[in-house]
N, C-alpha and C positions, 0 to 999 in steps of 0.2 A: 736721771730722774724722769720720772713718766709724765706726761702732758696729763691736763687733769680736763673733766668736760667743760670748765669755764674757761681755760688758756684757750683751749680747741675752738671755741665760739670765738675770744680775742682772734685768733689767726686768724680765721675765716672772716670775720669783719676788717684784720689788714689788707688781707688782700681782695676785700669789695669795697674796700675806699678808694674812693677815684685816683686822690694824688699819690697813692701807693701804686695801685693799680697801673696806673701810667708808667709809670716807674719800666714795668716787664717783670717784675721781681716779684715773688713768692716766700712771704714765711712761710717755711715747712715744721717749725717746730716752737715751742716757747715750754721751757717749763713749769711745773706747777706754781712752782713760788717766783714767778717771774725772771728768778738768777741767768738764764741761760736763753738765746733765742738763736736760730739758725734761719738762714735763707737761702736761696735757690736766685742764679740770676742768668738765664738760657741765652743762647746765641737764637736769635728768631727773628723775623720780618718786624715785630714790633722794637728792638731792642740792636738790631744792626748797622752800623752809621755806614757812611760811603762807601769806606775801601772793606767793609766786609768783616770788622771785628766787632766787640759788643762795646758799645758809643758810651763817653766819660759818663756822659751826665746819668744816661743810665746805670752805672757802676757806684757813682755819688750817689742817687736818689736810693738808692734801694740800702746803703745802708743808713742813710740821715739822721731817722729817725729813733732806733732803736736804743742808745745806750740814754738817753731822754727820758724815753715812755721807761724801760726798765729802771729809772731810779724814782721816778714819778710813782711806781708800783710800789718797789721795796723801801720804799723813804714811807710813803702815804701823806695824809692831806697836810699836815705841819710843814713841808717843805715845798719850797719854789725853785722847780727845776726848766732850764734854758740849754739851747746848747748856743756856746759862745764862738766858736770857732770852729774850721775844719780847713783841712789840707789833703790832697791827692796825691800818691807815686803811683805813677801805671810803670809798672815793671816789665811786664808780656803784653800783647795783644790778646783779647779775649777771642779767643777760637771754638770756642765750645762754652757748656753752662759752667759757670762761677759760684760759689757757696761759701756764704762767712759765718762766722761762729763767735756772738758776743755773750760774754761771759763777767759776770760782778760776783762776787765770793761774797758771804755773809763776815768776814772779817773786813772787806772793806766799805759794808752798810755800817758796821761798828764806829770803824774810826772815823768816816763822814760827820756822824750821828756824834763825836765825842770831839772834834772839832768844832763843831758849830756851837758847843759850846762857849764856848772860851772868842770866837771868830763871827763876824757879820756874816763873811760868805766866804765859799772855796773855788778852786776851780779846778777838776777834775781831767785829765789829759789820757785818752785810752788811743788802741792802736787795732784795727780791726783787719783781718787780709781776708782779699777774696782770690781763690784758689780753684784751681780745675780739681777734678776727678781724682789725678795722682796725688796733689796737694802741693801742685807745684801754684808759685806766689804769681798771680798776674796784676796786683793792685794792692796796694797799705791806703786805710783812711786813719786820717790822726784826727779825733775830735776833742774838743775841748768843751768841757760842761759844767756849768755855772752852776751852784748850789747855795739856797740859803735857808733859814728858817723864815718861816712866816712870822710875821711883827707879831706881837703878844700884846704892846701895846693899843694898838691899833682897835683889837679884837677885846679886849678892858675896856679900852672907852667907850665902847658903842654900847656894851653890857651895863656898866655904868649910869651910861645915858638914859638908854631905854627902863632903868629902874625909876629914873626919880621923873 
């Protein structure tokens, strides 16, 4: 799917936010409808830890944020989304640039959306690798992401209120 001119704008303002920007990491891609995002993560003076390979935190930071924002997108405003957990395998030493590829399919916006039905909240477990150039694995992030609907009650009452 092709990037559309407002994902394009999104990406350019990821990577002119500071705490992204920190990061060393670069989104290079998002697509139109938000389902897919790619990043870029360079071995460089800003992103090299001591002995010379690309430093955890920088490998955690740069993907943190994304499978979040993408449900935040594809959900839209009825839902309250968190990320609740995460975990790191470094597999290889990063010796070179790193690029992961998160991806949510519109069959699993559905069943989220047909859950929260019947459920207060879920919690969603994704698996993200970040890979050299061949596509070989030098790092798995596992995150885990809280999903709910927004109270309805809440948002009655105040409609309510403000009538009478």
């Amino acid at each position: 799917m092709k990037e559309s001119w407002k994902t394009r704008c999104v990406r350019y303002g990821f990577n002119l936010f500071p705490a992204y920007r920190g990061t060393g990491a670069r989104v290079i891609y998002i697509a139109e409808d938000y389902s897919e995002i790619t990043i870029q993560l360079p071995l460089n003076w800003r992103t090299r830890n001591y002995v010379g390979t690309i430093f955890g935190g920088s490998i955690y930071g740069a993907v943190d944020p994304m499978y979040m924002y993408m449900f935040l997108k594809l959900l839209g405003d009825d839902y309250i989304v968190w990320d609740k957990a995460a975990s790191i395998s470094f597999k290889k030493p990063g010796k070179s640039t790193l690029y992961a590829t998160f991806k949510v399919t519109p069959e699993e916006v559905e069943d989220v959306k047909r859950q929260l039905k019947s459920r207060h909240s879920l919690d969603r477990i994704y698996e993200v690798e970040l890979v050299d150039e061949t596509g070989l694995v030098h790092a798995v992030v596992e995150k885990t992401i809280y999903i709910r609907r927004k109270a309805r009650a809440d948002s009655e009452n105040i409609v309510s209120l403000q009538k009478s």
